[in-house]
N, C-alpha and C positions, 0 to 999 in steps of 0.2 A: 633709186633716185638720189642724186646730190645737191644740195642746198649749200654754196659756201658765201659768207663773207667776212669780208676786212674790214677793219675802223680805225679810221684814222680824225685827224682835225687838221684844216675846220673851216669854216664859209664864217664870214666878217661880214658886221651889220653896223651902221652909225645912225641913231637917232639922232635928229639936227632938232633942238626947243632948248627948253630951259638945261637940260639936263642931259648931255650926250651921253651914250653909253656905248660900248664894245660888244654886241654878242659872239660867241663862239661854239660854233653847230657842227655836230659830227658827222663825218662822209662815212657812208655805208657802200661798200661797191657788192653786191648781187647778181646771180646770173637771170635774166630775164625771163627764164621759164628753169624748169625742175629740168633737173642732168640723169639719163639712164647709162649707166656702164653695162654694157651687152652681154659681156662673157668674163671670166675667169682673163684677169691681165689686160682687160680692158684698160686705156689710159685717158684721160680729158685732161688737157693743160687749162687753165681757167687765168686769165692774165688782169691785171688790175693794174691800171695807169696810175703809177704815182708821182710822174712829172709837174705839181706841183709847189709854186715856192710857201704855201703853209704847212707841206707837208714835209718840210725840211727835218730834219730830227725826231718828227713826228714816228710813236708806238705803232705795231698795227699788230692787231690780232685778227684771229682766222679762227672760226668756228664753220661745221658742220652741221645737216640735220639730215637723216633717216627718216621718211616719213612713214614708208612703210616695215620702218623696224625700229623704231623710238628707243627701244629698248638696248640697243645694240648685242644683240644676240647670233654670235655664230656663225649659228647651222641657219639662221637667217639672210646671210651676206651683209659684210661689214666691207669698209672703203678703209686704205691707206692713204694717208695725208703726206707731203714731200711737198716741203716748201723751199722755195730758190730765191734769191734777188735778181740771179741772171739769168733772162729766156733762153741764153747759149747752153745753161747749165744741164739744163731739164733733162738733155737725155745721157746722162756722163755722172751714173752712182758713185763717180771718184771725183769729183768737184766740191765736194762735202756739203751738200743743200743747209739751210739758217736752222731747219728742223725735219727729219726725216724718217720716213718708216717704210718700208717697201721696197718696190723696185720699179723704175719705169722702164715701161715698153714701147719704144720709138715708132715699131709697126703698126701701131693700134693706135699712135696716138688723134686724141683730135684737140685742137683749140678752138677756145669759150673767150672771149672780150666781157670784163665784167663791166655791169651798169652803175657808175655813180650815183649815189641817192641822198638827202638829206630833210632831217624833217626838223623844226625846233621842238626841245625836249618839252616845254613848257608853255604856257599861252603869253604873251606878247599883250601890250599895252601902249597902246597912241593915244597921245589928248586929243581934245578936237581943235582941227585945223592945224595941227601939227602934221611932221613929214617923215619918212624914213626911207635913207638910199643904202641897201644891201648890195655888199659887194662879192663877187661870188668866183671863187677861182672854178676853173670850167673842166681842169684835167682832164682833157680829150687824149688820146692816143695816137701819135701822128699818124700810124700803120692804117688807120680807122677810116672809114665814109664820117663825113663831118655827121652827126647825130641831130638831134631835135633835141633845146633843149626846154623844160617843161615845167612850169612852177605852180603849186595847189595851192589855196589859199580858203582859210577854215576863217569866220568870222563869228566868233558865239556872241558880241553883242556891239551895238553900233556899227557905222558903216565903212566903207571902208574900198578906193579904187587902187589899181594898180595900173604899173607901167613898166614893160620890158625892152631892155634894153642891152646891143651890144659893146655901148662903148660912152665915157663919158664925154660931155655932161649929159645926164638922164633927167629928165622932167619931163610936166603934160606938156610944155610948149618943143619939148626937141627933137630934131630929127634923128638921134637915132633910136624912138623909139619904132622896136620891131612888132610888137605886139601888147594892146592895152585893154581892160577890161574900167571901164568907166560905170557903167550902171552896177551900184552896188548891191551884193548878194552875198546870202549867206558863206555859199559856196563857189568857186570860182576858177577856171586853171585859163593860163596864156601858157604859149609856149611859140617859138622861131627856126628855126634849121641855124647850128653854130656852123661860120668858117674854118677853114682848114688854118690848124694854128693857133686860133683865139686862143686867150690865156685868159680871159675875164667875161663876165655878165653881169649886169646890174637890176634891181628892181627897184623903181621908186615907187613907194607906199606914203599915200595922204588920205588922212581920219577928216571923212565928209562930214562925220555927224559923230554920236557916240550916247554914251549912258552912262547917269550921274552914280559914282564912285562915293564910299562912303564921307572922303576927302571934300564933297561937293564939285568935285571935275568932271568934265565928258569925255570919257571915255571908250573908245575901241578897243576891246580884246579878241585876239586872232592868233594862230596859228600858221605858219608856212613851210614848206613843203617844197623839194626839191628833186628834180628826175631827168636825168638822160636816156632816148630813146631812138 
């Protein structure tokens, strides 16, 4: 079994109160279920949309996981990694892959669309009655079925609704919200079907309520959570 992903950045957030801030959250692209390579020369091409403009310049690394061989031992079966920038490259060991080990085998091969992911590293803070409109590049693969895309929202204390949205302006009062979760809870996911093309998604986040802060403020501390499906 093959476990791969990339990381790159990043999903862009603006807190609108006293104090604006930038967050920058890292995409994680993942295959949606665990990869079995069948035989000896077995191939999977595992493809990750990086058609967006934050991820301009943007590092990506590619890790691995063995779950049934953690160890990477061997006589237990071990995977070769060949990494490309161009899906043309993949079966042509003379195009010189960005980094590579092995050999690909065109007859065997199969293709994987990986799943964008994102989660905030750290918990997030709303005052009460303050607002926050997260703006979310959506890196879809045009080759793709337009996907669902799907947002978690973790609340460890005070309240806290949301509203999804494909296009600005996003608020409670706008049309284009796609999907809003209003009765506030701990825990909470919206999510919408993306159009073919969209290049953005928004979440508007407002602190119903909250819990008094050593500062004496009310605040919302929460978590969020980001998934294509």
């Amino acid at each position: 079994m093959l476990f791969l992903a990339a990381f790159g950045a990043c999903f862009l957030g603006l807190v609108f109160g006293e104090d604006p801030v930038t967050l920058t959250l890292p995409i994680q692209y993942i295959t949606e279920n665990q990869q079995t390579l069948d035989r000896a020369n077995d191939v999977h091409i595992l493809i990750a949309s990086l058609n967006c403009t934050s991820l301009v310049s943007a590092s990506v690394d590619i890790c691995a996981e063995l779950p049934n061989n953690w160890k990477w031992k061997p006589e237990r079966g071990v995977v070769y990694i060949n990494v490309y920038d161009n899906l043309a490259d993949t079966n042509d060991i003379a195009a010189a892959p960005v980094n590579a080990a092995g050999l690909m085998n065109p007859k065997t091969t199969k293709q994987i669309y990986l799943i964008p992911t994102s989660i905030t590293t750290t918990s997030l803070e709303l005052e009460f009655d303050h607002e926050m409109l997260v703006s979310l590049d959506v890196c879809v693969d045009p080759n793709r079925p337009a996907p669902h895309f799907q947002t978690s929202l973790i609340v460890e204390g005070g309240t806290l609704t949301q509203y999804l949205c494909d296009r600005l302006p996003c608020n409670v009062n706008s049309h284009n919200v796609k999907c809003s979760v209003e009765t506030p809870l701990p825990v909470s996911t919206c999510d919408y079907q993306l159009q073919p093309g969209q290049p953005k998604s928004y979440i508007y986040l407002h602190a119903a309520g909250g819990e008094k802060n050593a500062s004496g403020k009310y605040v919302t501390t929460f978590s969020v959570g980001v998934a294509m499906r």
